[in-house]
N, C-alpha and C positions, 0 to 999 in steps of 0.2 A: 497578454492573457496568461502566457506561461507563468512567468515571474506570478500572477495575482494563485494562479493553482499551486504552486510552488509552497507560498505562504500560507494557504490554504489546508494544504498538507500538512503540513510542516507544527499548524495548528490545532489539528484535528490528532495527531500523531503524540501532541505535546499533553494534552488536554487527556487522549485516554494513559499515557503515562503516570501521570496524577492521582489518577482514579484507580489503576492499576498497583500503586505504592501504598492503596492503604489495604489491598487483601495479603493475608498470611500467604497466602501459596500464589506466586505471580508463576501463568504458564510460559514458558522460553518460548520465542521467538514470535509471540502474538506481536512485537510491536514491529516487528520485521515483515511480518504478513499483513501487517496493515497497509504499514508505508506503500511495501512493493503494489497491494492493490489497489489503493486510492491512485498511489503518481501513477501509475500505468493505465489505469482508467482516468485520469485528469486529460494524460498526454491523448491519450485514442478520442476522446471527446474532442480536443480541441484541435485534433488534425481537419474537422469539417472548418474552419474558419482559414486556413489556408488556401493557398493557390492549388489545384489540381496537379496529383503526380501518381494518376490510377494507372496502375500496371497496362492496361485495355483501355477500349473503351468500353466493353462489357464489363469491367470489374469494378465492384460496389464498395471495396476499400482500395484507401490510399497505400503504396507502400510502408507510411511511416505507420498505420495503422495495424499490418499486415505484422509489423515488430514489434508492437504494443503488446499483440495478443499472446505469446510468450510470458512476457512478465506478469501479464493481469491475471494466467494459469498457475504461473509459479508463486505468485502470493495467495491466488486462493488455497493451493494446495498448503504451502506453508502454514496458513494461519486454522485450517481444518484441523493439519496434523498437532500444533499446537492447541488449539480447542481442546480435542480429544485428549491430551498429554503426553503424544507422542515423543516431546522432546524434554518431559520433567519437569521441575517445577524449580521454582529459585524461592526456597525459604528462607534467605535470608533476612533476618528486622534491619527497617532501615533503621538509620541514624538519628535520632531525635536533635532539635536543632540547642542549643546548649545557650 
């Protein structure tokens, strides 16, 4: 299942890439915020198909879930402050293919 969210990723990352290459003003690090928050949200989803490894027996996540939650913040924030254009913009044209 990793391996298939991997791909998953990986596609979804590739695809807005594409779409992103045909505006004049590409914002910096949207595709960084993406990634970090899809595979960190992939990885926290699929820690339910695992074996149990909850800190408790009262606790509602798993440890590996518990380190997901990091990344899945730091890509939202990433891809916010790239929205906004907090990190500038990459005008340059691409390369026409010859």
């Amino acid at each position: 299942y990793e391996f298939l969210a991997g791909i998953l990723v990986f596609l979804v990352v590739l695809v807005l890439e594409g779409r992103l290459r045909r505006l004049p003003r590409r914002p910096r690090g949207l595709l960084l915020g993406a990634f970090l928050l899809l595979y960190f949200f992939c990885r926290f989803v699929l820690e339910y198909t695992k074996e149990n490894e909850y800190m408790s027996q009262h606790s509602l996540l798993s440890m590996g879930q518990l380190l997901c939650l990091p990344g899945i913040v730091g890509g939202a924030v990433v891809l916010m402050v790239s929205l906004r254009g907090g990190f500038g913009y990459d005008t340059r044209v691409p390369r026409q293919p010859v």
